[in-house]
ROTOR-746606 format. One record per residue: x, y, z of N, C-alpha, C, O in turn; residue in three letters. Coordinates in steps of 0.02 Angstrom, whole numbers. Layout:
// residues N
+--------+--------+--------+--------+---------+--------+--------+--------+--------+--------+--------+--------+------+
!  neast ! nnorth !    nup ! caeast ! canorth !   caup !  ceast ! cnorth !    cup !  oeast ! onorth !    oup ! resn !
+--------+--------+--------+--------+---------+--------+--------+--------+--------+--------+--------+--------+------+
!      X !      Y !      Z !      X !       Y !      Z !      X !      Y !      Z !      X !      Y !      Z !  ALA !
...
+--------+--------+--------+--------+---------+--------+--------+--------+--------+--------+--------+--------+------+
//
This chain:
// residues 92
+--------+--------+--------+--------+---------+--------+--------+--------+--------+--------+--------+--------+------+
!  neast ! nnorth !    nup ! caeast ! canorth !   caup !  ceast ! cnorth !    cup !  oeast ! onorth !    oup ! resn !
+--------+--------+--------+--------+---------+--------+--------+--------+--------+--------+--------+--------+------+
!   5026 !   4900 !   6075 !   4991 !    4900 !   6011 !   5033 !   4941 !   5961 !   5047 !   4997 !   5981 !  UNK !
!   5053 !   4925 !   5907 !   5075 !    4962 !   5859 !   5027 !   4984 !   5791 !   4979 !   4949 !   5775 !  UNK !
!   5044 !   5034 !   5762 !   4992 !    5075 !   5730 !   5048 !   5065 !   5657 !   5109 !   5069 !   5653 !  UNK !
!   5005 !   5054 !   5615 !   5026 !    5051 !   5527 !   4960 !   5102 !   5476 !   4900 !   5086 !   5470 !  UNK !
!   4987 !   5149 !   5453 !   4952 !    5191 !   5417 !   4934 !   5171 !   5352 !   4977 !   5198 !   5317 !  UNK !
!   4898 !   5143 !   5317 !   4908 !    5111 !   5255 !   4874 !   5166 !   5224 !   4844 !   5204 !   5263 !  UNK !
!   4873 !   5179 !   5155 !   4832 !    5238 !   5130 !   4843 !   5218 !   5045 !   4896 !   5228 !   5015 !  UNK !
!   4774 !   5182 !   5010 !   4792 !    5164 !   4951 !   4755 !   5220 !   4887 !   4706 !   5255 !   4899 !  UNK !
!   4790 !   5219 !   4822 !   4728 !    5255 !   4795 !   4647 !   5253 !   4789 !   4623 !   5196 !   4786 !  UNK !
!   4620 !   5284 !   4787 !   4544 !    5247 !   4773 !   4552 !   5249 !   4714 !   4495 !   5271 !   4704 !  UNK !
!   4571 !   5245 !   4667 !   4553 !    5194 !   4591 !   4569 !   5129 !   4601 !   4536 !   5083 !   4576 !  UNK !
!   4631 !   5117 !   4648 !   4633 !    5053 !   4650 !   4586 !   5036 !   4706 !   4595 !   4976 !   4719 !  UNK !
!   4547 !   5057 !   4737 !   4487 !    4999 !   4776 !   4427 !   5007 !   4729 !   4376 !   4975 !   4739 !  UNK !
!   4433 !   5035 !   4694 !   4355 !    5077 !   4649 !   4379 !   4983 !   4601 !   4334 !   4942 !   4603 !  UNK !
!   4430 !   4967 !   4573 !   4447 !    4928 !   4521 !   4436 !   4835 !   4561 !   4476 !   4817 !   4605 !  UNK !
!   4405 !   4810 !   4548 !   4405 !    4750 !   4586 !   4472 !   4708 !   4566 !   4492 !   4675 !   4614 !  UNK !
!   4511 !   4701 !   4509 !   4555 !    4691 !   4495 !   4611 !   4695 !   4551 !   4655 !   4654 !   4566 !  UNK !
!   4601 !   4737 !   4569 !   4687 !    4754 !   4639 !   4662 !   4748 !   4698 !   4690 !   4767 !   4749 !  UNK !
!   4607 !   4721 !   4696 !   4579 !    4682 !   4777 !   4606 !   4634 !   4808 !   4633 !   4646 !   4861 !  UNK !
!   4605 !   4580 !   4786 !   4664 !    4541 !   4778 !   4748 !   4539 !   4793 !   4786 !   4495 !   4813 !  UNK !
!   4755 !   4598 !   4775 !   4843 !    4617 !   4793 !   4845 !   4647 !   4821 !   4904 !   4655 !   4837 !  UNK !
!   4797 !   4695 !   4859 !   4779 !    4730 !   4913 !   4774 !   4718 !   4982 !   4800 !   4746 !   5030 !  UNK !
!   4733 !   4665 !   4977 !   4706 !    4619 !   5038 !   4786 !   4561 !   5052 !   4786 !   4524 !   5102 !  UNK !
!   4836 !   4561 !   5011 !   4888 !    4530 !   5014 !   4936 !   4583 !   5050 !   4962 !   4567 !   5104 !  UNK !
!   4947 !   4644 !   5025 !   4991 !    4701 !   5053 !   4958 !   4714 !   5134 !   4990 !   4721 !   5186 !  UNK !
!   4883 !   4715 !   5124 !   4861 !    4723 !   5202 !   4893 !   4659 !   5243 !   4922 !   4672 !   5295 !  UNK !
!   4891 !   4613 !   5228 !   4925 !    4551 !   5271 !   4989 !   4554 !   5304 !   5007 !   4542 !   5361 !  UNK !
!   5023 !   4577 !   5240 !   5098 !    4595 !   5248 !   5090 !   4671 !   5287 !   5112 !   4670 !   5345 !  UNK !
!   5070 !   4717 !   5270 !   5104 !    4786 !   5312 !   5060 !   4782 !   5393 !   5077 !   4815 !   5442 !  UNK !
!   5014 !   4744 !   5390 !   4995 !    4739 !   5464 !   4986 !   4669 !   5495 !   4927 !   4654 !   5508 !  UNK !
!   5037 !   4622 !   5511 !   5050 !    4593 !   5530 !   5024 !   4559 !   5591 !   4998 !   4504 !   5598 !  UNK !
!   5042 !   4617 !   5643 !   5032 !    4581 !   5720 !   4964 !   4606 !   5754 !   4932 !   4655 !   5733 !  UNK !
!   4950 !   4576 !   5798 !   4884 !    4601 !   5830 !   4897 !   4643 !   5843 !   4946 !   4653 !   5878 !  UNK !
!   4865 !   4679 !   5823 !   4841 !    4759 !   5858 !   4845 !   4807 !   5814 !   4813 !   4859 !   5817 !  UNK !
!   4880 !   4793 !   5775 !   4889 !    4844 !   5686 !   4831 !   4866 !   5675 !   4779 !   4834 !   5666 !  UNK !
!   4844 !   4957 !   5676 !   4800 !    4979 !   5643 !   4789 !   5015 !   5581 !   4828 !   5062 !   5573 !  UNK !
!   4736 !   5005 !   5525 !   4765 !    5056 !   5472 !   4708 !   5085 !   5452 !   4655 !   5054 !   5444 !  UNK !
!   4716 !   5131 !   5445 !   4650 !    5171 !   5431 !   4642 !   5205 !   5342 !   4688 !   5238 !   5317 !  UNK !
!   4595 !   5194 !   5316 !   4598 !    5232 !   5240 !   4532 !   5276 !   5234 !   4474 !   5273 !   5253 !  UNK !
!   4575 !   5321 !   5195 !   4512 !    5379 !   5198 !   4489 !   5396 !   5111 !   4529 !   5397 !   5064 !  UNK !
!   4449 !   5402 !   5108 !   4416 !    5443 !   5035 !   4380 !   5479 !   5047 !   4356 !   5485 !   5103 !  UNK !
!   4362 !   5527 !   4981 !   4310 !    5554 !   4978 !   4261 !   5541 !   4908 !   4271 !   5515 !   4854 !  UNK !
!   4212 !   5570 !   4934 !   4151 !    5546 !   4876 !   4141 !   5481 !   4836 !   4122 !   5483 !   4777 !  UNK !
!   4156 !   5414 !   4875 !   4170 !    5355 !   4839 !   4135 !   5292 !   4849 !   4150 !   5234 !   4838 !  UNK !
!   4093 !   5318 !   4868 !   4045 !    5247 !   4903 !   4060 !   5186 !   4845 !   4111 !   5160 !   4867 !  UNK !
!   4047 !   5160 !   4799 !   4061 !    5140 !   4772 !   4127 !   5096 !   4782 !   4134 !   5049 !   4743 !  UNK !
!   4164 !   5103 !   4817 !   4237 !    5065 !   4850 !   4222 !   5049 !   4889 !   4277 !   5044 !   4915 !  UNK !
!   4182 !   5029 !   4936 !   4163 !    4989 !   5012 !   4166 !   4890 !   4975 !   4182 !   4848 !   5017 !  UNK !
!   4156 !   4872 !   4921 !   4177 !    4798 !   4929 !   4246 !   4793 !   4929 !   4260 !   4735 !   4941 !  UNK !
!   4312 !   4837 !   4918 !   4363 !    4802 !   4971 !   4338 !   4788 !   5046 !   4341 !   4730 !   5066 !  UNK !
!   4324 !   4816 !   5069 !   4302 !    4804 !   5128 !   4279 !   4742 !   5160 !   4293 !   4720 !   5215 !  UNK !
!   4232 !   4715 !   5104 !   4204 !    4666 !   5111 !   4235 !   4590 !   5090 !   4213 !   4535 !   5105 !  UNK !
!   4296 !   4610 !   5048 !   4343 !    4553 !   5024 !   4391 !   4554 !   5097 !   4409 !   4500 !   5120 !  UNK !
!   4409 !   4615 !   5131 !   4464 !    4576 !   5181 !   4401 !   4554 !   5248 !   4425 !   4524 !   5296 !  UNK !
!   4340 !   4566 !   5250 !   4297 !    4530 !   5302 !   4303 !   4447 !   5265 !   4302 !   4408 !   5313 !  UNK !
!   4308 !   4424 !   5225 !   4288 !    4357 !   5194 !   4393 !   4338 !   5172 !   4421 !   4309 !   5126 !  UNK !
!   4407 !   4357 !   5206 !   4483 !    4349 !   5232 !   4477 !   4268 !   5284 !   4454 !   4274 !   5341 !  UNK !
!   4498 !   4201 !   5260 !   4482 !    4135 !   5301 !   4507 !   4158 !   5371 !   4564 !   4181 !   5370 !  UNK !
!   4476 !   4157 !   5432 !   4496 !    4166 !   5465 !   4479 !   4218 !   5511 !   4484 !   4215 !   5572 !  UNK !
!   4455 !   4276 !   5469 !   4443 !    4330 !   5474 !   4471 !   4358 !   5554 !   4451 !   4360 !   5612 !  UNK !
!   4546 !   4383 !   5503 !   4597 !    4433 !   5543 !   4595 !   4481 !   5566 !   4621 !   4494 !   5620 !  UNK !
!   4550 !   4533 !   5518 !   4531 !    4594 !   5517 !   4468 !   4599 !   5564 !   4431 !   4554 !   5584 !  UNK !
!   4466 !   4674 !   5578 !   4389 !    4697 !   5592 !   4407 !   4764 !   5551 !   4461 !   4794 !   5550 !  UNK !
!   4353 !   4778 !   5519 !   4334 !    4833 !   5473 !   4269 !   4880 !   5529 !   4220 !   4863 !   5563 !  UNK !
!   4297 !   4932 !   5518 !   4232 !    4970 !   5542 !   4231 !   5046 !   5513 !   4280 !   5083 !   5517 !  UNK !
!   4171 !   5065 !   5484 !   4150 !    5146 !   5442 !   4155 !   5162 !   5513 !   4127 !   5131 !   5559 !  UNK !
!   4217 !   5243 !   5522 !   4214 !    5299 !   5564 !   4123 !   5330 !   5568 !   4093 !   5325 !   5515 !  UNK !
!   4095 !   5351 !   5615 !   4060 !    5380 !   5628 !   4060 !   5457 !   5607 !   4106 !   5483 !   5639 !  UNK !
!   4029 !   5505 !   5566 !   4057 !    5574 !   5546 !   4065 !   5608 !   5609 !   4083 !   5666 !   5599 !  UNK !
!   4057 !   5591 !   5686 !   4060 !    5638 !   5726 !   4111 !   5607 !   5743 !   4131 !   5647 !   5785 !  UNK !
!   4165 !   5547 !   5743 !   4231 !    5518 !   5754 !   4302 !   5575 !   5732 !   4359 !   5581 !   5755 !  UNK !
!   4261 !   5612 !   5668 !   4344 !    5647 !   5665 !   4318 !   5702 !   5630 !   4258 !   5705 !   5619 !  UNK !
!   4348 !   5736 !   5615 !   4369 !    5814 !   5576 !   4356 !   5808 !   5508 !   4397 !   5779 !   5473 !  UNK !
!   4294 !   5836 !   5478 !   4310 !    5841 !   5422 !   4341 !   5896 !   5365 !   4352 !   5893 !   5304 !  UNK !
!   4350 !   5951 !   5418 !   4379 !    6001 !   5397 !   4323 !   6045 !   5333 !   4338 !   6078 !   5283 !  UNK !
!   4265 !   6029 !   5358 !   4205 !    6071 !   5306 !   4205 !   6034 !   5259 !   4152 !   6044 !   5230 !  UNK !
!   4249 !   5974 !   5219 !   4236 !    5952 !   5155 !   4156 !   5915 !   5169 !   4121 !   5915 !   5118 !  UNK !
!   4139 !   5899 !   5204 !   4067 !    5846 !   5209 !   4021 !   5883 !   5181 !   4012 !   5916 !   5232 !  UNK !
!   3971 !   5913 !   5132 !   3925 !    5927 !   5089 !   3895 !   5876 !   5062 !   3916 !   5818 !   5068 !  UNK !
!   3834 !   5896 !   5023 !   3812 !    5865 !   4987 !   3850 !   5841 !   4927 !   3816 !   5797 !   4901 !  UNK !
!   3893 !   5850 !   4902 !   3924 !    5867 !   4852 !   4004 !   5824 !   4855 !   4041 !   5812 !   4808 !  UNK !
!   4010 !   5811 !   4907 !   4094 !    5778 !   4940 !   4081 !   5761 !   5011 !   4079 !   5808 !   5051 !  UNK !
!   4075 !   5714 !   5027 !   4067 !    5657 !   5069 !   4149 !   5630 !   5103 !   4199 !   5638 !   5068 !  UNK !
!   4155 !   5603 !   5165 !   4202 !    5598 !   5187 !   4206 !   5540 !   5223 !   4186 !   5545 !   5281 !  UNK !
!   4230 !   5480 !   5203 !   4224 !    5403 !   5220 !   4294 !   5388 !   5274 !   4333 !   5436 !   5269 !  UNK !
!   4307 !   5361 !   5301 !   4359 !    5328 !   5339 !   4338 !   5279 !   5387 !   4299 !   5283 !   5434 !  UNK !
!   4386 !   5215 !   5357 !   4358 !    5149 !   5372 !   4424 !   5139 !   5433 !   4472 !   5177 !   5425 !  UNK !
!   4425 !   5101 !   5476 !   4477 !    5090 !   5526 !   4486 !   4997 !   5530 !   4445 !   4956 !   5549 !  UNK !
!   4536 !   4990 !   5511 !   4540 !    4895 !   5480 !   4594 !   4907 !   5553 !   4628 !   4955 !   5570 !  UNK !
!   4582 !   4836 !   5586 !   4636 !    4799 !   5645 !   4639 !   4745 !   5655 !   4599 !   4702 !   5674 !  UNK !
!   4686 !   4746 !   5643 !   4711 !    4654 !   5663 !   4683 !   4628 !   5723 !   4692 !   4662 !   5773 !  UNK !
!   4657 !   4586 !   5729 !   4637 !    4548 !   5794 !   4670 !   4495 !   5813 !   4653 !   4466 !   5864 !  UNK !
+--------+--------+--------+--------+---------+--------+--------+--------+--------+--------+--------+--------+------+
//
């Protein structure tokens, strides 16, 4: 299995505009089965329909899945106040 780190701004998933060229770069930088890329934000709920544009990917290549908060470290940022998202996309 090979592992691909993708890590985009969140203005550009916040922007529906670069969804589109996004879900194109994800194609290209993770290629083969088993690619994994993981993206992280904070405080952004509001950006979860990329998510939902590479599930409605023909074919559907991807699996998308929200980390669980007990899955990783948030290093204290998780408050009420700053929230800590990380989605894990893999090629199938």
């Amino acid at each position: 299995m090979s592992e691909c780190i993708y890590n985009q701004s969140e203005d550009s998933l916040y922007d529906d505009n670069f969804h589109d060229k996004l879900v194109w770069t994800l194609q290209r930088f993770a290629p083969q089965q088993g690619a994994l890329v993981y993206n992280v934000f904070v405080d952004r709920p509001f950006s979860f329909m990329f998510f939902a544009k590479v599930d409605e990917i023909p074919g559907k290549p991807f699996a998308v899945e929200q980390l669980k908060e007990d899955e990783f470290e948030d290093m204290g940022i998780n408050d009420e106040d700053a929230k800590v998202y990380i989605h894990r996309i893999v090629r199938k």
